[in-house]
C-alpha positions in Angstrom: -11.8 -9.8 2.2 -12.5 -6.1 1.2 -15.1 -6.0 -1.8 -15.2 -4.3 -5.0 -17.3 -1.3 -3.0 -13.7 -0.4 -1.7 -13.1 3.8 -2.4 -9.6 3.1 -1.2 -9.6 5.5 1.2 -6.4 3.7 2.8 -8.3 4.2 6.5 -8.2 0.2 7.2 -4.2 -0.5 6.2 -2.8 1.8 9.5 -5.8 -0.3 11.7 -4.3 -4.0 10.7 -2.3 -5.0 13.8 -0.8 -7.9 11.4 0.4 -5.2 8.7 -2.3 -7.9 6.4 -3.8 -5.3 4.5 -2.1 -3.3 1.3 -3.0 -1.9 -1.3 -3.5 -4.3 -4.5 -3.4 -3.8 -8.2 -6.7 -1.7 -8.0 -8.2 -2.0 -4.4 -7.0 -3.0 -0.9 -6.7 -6.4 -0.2 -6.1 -8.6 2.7 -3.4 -11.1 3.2 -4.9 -13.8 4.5 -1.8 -15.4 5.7 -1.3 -12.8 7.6 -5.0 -11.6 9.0 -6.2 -12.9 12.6 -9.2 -10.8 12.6 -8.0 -8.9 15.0 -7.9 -12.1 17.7 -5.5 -11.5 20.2 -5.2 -8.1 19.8 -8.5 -6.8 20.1 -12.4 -7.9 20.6 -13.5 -7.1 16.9 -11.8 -6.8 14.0 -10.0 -2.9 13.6 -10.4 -2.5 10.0 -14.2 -3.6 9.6 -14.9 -1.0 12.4 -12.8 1.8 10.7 -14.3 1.3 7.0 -16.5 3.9 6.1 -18.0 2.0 3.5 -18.4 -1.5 5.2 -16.9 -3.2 2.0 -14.8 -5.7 4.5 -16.1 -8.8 5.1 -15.0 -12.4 6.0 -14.0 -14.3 3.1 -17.1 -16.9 2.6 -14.3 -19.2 1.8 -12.2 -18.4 4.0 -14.1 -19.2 7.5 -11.5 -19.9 10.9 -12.6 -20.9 13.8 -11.2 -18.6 16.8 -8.7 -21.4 17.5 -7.3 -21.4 13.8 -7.3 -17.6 14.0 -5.2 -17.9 17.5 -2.9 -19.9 16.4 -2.2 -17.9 13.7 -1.6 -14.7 15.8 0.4 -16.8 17.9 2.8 -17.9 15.8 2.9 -14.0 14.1 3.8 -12.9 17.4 6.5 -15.1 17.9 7.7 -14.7 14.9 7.9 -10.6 15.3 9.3 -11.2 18.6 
């Protein structure tokens, strides 16, 4: 999830390998439908790493396991295939 601290900047959208992250009514926000953290593509997550401001964090809600977060690049891949 990216947090109210967001200075939309717009460095994290390019960085999502899913195309998860847009810009909302007022900040970025993440799809999560669409977010694998970065599993399968790379070792950590591309937009937490590029935000200046650290305002992206995992949704406390929100918590997949690795194999949730597979399976959902999986079946984005095949999909985009």
């Amino acid at each position: 999830m990216i947090t109210d601290d967001c200075i939309n900047c717009g460095v994290c959208e390019p960085e999502c390998p899913n195309g998860a992250i847009a810009m909302g009514e007022a900040i970025y926000e993440i799809d999560p439908h669409g977010c694998t953290e970065c599993v399968g593509h790379f070792t950590e997550s591309q937009c937490v790493a590029i935000c200046p401001v650290e305002c992206i964090l995992v949704d406390p809600r929100r918590r997949e396991s690795t194999a949730v977060l597979m399976a959902r690049y999986r079946a984005l891949t095949r999909r985009a295939a």
